[in-house]
KOLFI-683722 format. One record per residue: residue number from 1; residue in three letters; x, y, z of N, C-alpha, C, CB in turn. Coordinates in steps of 0.2 Angstrom, whole numbers, plus 2048, in hexadecimal, padded with zeros to 3 digits. Glycine has a CB too. Layout:
<atoms>
n->NUM, res->ALA, n_X->X, n_Y->Y, n_Z->Z, ca_X->X, ca_Y->Y, ca_Z->Z, c_X->X, c_Y->Y, c_Z->Z, cb_X->X, cb_Y->Y, cb_Z->Z .
...
</atoms>
This chain:
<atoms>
n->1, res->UNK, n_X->9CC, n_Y->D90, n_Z->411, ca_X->9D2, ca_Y->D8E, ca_Z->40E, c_X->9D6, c_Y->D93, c_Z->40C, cb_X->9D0, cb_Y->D8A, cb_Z->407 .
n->2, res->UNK, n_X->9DC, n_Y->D90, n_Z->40C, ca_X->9E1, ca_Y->D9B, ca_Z->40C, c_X->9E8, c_Y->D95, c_Z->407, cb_X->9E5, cb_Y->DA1, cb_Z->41C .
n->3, res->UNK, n_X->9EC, n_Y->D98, n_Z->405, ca_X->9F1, ca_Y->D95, ca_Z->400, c_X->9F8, c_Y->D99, c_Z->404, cb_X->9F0, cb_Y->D98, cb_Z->3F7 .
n->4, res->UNK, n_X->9FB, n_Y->D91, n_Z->405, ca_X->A02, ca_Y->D97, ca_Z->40C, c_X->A06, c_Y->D9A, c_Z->403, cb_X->A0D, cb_Y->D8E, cb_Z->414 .
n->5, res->UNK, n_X->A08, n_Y->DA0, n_Z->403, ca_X->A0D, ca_Y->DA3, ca_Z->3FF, c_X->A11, c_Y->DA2, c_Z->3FF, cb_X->A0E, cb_Y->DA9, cb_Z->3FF .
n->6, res->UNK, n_X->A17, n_Y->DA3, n_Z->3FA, ca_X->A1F, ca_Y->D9F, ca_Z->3FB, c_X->A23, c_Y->DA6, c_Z->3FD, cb_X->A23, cb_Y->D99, cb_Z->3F3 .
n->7, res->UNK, n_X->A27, n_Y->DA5, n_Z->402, ca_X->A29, ca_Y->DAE, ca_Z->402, c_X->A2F, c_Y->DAC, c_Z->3FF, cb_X->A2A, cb_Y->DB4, cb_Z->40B .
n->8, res->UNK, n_X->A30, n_Y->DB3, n_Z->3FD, ca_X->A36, ca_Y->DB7, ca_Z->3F9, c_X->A3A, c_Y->DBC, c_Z->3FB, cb_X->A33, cb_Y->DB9, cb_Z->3F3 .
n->9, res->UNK, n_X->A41, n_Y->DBA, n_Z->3FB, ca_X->A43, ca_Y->DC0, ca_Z->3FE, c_X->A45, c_Y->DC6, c_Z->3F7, cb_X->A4B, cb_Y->DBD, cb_Z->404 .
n->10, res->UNK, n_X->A45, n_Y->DCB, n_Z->3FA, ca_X->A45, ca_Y->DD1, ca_Z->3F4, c_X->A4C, c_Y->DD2, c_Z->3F1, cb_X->A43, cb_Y->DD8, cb_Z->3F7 .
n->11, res->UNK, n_X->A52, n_Y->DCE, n_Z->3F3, ca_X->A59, ca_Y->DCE, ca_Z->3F0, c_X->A59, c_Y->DCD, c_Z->3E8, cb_X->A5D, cb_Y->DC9, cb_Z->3F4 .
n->12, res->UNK, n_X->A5B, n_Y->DCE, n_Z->3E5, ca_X->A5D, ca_Y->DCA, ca_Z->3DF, c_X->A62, c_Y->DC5, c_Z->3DF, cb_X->A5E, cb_Y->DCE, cb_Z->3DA .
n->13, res->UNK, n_X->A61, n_Y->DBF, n_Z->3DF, ca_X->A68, ca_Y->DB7, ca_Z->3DF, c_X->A65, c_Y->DB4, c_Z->3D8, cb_X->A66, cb_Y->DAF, cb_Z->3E8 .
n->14, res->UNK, n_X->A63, n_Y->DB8, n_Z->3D2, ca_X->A66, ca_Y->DB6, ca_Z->3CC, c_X->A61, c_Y->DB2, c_Z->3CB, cb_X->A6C, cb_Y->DB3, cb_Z->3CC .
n->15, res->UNK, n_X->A60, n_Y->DB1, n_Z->3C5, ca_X->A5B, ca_Y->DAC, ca_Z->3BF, c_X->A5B, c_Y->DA5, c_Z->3C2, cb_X->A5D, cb_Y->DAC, cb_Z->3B6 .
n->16, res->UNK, n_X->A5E, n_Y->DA1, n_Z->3C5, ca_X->A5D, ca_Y->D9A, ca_Z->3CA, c_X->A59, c_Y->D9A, c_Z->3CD, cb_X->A61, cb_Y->D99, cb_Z->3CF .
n->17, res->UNK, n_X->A5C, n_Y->D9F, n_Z->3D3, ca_X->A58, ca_Y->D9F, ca_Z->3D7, c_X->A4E, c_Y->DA2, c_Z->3D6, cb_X->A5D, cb_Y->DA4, cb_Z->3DC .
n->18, res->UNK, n_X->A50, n_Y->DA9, n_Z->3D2, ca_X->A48, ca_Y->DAA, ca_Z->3CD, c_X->A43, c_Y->DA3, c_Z->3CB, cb_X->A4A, cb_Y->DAD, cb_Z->3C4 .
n->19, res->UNK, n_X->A46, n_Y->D9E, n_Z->3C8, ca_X->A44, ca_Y->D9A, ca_Z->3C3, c_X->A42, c_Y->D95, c_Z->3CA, cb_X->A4A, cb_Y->D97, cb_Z->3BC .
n->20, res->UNK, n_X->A47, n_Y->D94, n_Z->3CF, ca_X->A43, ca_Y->D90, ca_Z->3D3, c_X->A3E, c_Y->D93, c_Z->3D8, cb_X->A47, cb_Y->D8C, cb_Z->3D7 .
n->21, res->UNK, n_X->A3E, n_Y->D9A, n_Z->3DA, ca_X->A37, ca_Y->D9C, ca_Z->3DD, c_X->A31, c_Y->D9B, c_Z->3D7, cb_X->A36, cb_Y->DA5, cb_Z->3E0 .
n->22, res->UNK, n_X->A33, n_Y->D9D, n_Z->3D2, ca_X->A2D, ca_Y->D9D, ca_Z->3CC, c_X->A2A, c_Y->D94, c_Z->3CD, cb_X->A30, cb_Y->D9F, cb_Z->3C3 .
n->23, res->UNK, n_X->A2B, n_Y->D90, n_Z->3CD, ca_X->A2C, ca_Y->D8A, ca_Z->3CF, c_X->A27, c_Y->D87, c_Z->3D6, cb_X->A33, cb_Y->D89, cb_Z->3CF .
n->24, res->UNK, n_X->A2A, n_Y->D8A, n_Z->3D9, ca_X->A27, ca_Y->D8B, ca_Z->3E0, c_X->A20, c_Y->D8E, c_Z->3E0, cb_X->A2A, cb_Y->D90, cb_Z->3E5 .
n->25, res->UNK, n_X->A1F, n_Y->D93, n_Z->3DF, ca_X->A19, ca_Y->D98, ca_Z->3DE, c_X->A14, c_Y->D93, c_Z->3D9, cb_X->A1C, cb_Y->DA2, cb_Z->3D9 .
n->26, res->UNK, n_X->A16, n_Y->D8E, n_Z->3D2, ca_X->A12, ca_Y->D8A, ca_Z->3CE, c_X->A10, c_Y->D85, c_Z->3D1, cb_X->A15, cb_Y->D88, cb_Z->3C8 .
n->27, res->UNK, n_X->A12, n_Y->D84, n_Z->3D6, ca_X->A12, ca_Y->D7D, ca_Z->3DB, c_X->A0C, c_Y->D7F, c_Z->3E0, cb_X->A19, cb_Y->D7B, cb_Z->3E0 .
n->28, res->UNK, n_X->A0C, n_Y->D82, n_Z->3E3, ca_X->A06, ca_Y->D87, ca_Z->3E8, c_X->A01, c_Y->D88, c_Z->3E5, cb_X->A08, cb_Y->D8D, cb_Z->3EA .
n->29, res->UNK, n_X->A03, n_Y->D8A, n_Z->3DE, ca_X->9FA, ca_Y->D8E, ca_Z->3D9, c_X->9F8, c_Y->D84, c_Z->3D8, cb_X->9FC, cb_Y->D94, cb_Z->3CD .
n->30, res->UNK, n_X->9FE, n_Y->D81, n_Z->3D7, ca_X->9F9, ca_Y->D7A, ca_Z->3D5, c_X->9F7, c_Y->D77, c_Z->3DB, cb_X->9FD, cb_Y->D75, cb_Z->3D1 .
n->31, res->UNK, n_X->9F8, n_Y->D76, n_Z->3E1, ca_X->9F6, ca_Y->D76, ca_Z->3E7, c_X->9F0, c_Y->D7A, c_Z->3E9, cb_X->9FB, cb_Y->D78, cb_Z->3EA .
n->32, res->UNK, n_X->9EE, n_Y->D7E, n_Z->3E7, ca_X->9EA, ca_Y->D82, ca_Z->3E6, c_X->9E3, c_Y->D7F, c_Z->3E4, cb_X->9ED, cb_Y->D86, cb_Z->3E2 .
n->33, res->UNK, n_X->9E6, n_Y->D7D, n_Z->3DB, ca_X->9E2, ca_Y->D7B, ca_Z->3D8, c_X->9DE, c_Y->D75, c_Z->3DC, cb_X->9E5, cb_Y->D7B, cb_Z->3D3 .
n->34, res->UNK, n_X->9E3, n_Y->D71, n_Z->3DE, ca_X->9E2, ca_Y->D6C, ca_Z->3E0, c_X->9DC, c_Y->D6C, c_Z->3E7, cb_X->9E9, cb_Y->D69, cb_Z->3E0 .
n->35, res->UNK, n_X->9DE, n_Y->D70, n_Z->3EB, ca_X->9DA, ca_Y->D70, ca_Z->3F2, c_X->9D2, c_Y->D73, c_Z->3EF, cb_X->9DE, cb_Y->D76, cb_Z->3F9 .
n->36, res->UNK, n_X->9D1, n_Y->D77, n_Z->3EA, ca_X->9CC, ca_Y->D7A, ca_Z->3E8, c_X->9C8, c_Y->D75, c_Z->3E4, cb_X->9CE, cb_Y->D81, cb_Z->3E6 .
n->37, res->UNK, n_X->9CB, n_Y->D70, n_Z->3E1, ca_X->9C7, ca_Y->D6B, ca_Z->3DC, c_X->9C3, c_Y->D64, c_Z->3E3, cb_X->9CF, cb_Y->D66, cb_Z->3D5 .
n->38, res->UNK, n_X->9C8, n_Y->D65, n_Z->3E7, ca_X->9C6, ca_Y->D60, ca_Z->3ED, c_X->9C0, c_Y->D65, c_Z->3F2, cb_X->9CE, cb_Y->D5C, cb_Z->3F2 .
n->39, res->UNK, n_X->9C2, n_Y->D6C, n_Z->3F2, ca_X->9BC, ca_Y->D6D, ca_Z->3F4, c_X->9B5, c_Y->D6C, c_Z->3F0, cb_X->9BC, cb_Y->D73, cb_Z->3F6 .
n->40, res->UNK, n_X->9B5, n_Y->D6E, n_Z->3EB, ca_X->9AF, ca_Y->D6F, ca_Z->3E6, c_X->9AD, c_Y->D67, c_Z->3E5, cb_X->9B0, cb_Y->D74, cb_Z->3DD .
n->41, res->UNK, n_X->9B3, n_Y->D62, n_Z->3E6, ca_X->9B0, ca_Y->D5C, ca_Z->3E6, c_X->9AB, c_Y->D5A, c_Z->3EC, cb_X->9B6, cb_Y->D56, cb_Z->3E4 .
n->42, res->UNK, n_X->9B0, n_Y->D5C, n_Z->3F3, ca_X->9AB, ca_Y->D5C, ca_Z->3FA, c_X->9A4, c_Y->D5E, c_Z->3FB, cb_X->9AD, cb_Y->D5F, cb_Z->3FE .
n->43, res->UNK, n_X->9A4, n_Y->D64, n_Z->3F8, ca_X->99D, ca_Y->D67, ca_Z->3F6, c_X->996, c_Y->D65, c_Z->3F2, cb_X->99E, cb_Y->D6C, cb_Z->3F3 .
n->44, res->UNK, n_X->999, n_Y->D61, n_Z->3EC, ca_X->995, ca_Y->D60, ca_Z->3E8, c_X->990, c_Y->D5C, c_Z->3EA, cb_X->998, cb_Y->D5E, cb_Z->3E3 .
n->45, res->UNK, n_X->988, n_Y->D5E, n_Z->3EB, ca_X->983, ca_Y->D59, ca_Z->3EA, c_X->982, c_Y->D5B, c_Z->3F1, cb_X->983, cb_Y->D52, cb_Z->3E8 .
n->46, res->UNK, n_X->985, n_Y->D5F, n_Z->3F5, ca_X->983, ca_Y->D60, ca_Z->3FB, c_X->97D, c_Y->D64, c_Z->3FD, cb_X->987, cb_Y->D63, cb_Z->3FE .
n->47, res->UNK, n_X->979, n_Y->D64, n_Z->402, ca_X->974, ca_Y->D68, ca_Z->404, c_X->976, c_Y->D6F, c_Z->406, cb_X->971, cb_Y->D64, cb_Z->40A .
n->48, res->UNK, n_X->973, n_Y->D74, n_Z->404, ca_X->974, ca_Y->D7A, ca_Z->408, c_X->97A, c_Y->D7D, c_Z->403, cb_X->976, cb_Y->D79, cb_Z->40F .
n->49, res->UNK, n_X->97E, n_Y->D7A, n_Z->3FF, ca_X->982, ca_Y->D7D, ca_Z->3FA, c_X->97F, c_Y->D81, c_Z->3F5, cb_X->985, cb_Y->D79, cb_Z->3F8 .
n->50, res->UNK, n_X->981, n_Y->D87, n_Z->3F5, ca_X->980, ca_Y->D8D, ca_Z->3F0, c_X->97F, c_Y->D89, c_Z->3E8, cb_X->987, cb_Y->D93, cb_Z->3F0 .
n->51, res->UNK, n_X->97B, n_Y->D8A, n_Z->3E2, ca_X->97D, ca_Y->D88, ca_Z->3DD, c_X->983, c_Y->D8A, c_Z->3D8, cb_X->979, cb_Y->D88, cb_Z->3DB .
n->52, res->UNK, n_X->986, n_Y->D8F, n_Z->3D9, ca_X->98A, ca_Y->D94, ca_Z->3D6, c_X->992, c_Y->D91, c_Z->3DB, cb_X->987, cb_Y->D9D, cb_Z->3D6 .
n->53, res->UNK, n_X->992, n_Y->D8E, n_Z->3E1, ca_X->997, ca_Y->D8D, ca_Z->3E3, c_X->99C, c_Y->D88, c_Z->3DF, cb_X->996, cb_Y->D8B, cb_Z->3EA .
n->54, res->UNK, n_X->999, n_Y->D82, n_Z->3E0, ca_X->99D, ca_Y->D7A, ca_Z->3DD, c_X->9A1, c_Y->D7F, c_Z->3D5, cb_X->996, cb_Y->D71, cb_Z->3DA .
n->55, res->UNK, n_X->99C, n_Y->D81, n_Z->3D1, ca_X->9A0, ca_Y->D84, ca_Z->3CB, c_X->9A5, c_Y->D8A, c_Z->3CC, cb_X->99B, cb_Y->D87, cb_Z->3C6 .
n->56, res->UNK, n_X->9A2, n_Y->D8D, n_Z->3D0, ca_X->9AA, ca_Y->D93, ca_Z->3D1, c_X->9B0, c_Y->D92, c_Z->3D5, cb_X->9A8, cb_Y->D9A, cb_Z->3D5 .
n->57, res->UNK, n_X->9B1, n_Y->D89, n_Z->3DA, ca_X->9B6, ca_Y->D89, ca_Z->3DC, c_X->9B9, c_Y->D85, c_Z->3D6, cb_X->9B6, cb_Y->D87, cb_Z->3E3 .
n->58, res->UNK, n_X->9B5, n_Y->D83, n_Z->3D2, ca_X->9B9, ca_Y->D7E, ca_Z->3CB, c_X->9BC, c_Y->D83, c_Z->3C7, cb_X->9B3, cb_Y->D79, cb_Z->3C5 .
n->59, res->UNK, n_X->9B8, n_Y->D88, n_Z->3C4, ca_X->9BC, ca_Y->D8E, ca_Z->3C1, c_X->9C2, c_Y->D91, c_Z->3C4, cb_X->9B8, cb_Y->D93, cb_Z->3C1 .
n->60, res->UNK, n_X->9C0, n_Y->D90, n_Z->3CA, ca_X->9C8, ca_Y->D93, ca_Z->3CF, c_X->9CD, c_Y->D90, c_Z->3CF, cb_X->9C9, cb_Y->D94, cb_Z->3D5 .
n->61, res->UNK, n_X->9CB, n_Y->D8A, n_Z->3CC, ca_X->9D0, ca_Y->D83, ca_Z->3CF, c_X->9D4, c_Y->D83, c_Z->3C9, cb_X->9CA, cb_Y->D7B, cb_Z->3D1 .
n->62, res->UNK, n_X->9CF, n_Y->D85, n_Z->3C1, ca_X->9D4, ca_Y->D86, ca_Z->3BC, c_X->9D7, c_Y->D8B, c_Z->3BC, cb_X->9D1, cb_Y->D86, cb_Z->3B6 .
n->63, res->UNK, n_X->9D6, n_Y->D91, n_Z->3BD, ca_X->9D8, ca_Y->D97, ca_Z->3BB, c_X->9E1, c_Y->D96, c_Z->3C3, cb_X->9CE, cb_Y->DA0, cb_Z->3BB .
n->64, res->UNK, n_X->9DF, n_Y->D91, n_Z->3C6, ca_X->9E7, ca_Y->D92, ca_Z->3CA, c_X->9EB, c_Y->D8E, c_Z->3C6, cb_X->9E9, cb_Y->D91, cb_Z->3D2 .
n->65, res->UNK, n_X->9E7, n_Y->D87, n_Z->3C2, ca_X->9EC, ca_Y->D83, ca_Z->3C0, c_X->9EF, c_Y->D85, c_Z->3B9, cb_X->9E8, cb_Y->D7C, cb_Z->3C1 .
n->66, res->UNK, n_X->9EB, n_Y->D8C, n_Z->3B5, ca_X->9EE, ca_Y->D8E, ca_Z->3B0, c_X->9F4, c_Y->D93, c_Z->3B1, cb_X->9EA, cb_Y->D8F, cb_Z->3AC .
n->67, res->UNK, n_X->9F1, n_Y->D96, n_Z->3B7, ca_X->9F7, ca_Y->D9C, ca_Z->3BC, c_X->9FD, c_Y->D94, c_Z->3BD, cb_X->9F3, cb_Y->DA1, cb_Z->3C8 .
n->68, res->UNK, n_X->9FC, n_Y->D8F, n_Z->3BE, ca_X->A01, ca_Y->D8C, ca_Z->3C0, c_X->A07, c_Y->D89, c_Z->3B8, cb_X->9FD, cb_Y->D86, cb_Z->3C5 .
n->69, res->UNK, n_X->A02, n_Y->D89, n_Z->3B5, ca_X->A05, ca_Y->D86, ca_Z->3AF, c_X->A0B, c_Y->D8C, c_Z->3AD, cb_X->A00, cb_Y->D85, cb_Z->3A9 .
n->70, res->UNK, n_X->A06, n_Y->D92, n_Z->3AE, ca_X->A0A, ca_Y->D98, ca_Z->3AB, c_X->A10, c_Y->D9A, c_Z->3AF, cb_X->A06, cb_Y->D9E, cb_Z->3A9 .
n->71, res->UNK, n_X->A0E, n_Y->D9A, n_Z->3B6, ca_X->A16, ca_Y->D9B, ca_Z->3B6, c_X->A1B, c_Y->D94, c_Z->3B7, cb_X->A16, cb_Y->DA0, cb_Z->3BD .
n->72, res->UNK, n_X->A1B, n_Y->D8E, n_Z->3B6, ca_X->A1E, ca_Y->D88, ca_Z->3B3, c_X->A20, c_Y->D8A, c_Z->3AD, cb_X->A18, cb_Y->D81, cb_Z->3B3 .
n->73, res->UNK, n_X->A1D, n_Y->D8E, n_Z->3AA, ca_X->A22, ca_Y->D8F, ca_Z->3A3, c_X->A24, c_Y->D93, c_Z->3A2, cb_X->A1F, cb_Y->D8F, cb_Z->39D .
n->74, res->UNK, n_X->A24, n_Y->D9A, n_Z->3A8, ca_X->A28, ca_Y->D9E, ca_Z->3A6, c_X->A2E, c_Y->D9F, c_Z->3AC, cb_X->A25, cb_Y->DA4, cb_Z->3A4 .
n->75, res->UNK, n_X->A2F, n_Y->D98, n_Z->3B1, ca_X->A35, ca_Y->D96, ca_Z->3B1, c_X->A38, c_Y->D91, c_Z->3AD, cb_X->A36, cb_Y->D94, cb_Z->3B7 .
n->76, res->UNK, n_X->A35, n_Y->D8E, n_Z->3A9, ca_X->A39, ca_Y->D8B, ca_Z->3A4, c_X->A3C, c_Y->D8F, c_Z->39F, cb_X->A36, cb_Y->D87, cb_Z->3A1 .
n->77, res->UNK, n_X->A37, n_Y->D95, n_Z->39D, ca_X->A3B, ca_Y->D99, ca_Z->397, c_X->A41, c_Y->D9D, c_Z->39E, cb_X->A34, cb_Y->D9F, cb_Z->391 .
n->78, res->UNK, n_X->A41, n_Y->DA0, n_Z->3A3, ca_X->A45, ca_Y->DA2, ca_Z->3A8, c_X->A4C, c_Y->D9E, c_Z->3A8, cb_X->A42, cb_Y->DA3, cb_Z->3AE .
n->79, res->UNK, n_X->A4B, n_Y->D97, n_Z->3A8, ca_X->A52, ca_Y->D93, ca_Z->3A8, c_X->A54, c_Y->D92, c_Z->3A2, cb_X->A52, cb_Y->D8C, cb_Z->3AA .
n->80, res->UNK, n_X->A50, n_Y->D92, n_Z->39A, ca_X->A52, ca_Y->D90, ca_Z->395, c_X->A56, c_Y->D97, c_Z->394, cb_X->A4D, cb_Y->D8D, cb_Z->390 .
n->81, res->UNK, n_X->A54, n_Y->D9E, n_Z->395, ca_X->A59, ca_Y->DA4, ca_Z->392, c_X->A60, c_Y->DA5, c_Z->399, cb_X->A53, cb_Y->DAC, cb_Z->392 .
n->82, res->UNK, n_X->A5E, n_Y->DA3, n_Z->39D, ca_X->A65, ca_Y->DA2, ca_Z->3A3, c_X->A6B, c_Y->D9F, c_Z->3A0, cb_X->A64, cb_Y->D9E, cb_Z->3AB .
n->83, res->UNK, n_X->A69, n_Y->D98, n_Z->39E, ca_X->A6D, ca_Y->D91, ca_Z->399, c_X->A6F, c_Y->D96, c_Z->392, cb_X->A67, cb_Y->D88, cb_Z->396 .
n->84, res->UNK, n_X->A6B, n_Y->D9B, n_Z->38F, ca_X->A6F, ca_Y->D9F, ca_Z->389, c_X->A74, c_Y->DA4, c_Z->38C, cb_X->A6A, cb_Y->DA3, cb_Z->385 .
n->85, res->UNK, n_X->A70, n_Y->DA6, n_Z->391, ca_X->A74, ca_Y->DAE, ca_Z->393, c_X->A7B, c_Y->DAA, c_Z->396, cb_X->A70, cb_Y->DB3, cb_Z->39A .
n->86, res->UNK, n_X->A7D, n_Y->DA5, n_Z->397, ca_X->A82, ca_Y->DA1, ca_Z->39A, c_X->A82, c_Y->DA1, c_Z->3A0, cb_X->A86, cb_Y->DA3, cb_Z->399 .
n->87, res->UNK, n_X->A80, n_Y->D9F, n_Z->3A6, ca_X->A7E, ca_Y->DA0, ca_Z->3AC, c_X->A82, c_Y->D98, c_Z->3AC, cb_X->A75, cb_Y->DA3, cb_Z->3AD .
n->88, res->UNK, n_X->A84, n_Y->D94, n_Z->3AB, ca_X->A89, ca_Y->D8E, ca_Z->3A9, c_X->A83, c_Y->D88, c_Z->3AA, cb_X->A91, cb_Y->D8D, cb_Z->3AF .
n->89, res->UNK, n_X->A7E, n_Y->D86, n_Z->3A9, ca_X->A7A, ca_Y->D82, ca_Z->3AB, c_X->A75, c_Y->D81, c_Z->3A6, cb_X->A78, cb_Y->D83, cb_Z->3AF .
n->90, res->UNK, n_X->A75, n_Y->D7A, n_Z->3A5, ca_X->A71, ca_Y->D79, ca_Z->3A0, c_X->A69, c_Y->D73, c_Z->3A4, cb_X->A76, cb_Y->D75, cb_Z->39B .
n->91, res->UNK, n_X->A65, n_Y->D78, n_Z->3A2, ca_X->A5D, ca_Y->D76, ca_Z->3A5, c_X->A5A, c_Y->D71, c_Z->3A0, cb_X->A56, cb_Y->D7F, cb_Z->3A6 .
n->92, res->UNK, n_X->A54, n_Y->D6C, n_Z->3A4, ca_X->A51, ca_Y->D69, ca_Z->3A1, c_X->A4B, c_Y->D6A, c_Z->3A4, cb_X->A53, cb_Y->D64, cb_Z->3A0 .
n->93, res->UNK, n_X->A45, n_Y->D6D, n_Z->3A1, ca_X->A41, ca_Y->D6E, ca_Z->3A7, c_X->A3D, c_Y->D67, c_Z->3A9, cb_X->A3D, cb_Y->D73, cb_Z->3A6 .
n->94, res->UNK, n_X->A38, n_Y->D66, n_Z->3AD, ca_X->A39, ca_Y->D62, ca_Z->3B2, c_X->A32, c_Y->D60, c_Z->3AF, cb_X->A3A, cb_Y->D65, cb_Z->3BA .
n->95, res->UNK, n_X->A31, n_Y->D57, n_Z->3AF, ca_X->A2A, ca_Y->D55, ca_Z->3AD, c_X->A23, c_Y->D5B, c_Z->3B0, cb_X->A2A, cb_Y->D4E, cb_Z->3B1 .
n->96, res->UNK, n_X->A20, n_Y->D5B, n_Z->3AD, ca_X->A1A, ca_Y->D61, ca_Z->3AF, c_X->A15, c_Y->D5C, c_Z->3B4, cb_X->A14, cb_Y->D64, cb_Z->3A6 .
n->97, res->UNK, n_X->A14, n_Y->D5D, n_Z->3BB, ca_X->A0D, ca_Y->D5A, ca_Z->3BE, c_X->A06, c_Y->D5C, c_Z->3BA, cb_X->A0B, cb_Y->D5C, cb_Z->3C7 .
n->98, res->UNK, n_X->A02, n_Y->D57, n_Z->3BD, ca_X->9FB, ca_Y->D5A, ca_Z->3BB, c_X->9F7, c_Y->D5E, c_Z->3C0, cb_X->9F7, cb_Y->D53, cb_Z->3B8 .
n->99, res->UNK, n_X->9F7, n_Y->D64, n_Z->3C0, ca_X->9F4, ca_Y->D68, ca_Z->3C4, c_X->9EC, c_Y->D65, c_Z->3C9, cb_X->9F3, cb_Y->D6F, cb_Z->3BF .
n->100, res->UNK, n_X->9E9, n_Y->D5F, n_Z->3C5, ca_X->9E4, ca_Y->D5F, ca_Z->3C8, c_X->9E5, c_Y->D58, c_Z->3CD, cb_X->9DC, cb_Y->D5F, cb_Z->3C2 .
</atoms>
């Protein structure tokens, strides 16, 4: 299983544009999560499966869906200080999915 990356180009185009790769990047870790919970569900009770496998892709599966939370919130705090700095836009951030 491999996770496609979101590319970024190296310019700076301003806190917008930041807050919507950060966004991007939280979508992929939860995609992540997600394909790694359906594996460890495929596995489970299978023959020939490692005992230590089904638990370490579940662990993996949390530790991207709390990478995902965290960067979900720090493009929210990224749009809430753009809207102070005056950047002319006012953000609401965006119902939260459930990562699993």
């Amino acid at each position: 299983m491999s996770v496609d990356a979101v590319r970024h180009d190296r310019h700076d185009d301003g806190p917008p544009a930041h807050e919507e790769r950060l966004r991007a990047d939280a979508e992929v870790l939860a995609g992540a999560a997600r394909r790694l919970l359906a594996q460890a569900a495929a596995l489970e009770g299978r023959a020939g499966v490692p005992d230590w496998c089904v638990p370490t892709l579940r662990r993996q599966a949390e530790c991207c869906r709390v990478a995902a939370r965290d960067v979900r919130d720090a493009a929210d705090l990224l749009g809430r200080h753009a809207a102070r700095a005056g950047d002319g836009r006012v953000t609401t951030p965006p119902a939260r999915p459930s990562a699993t």
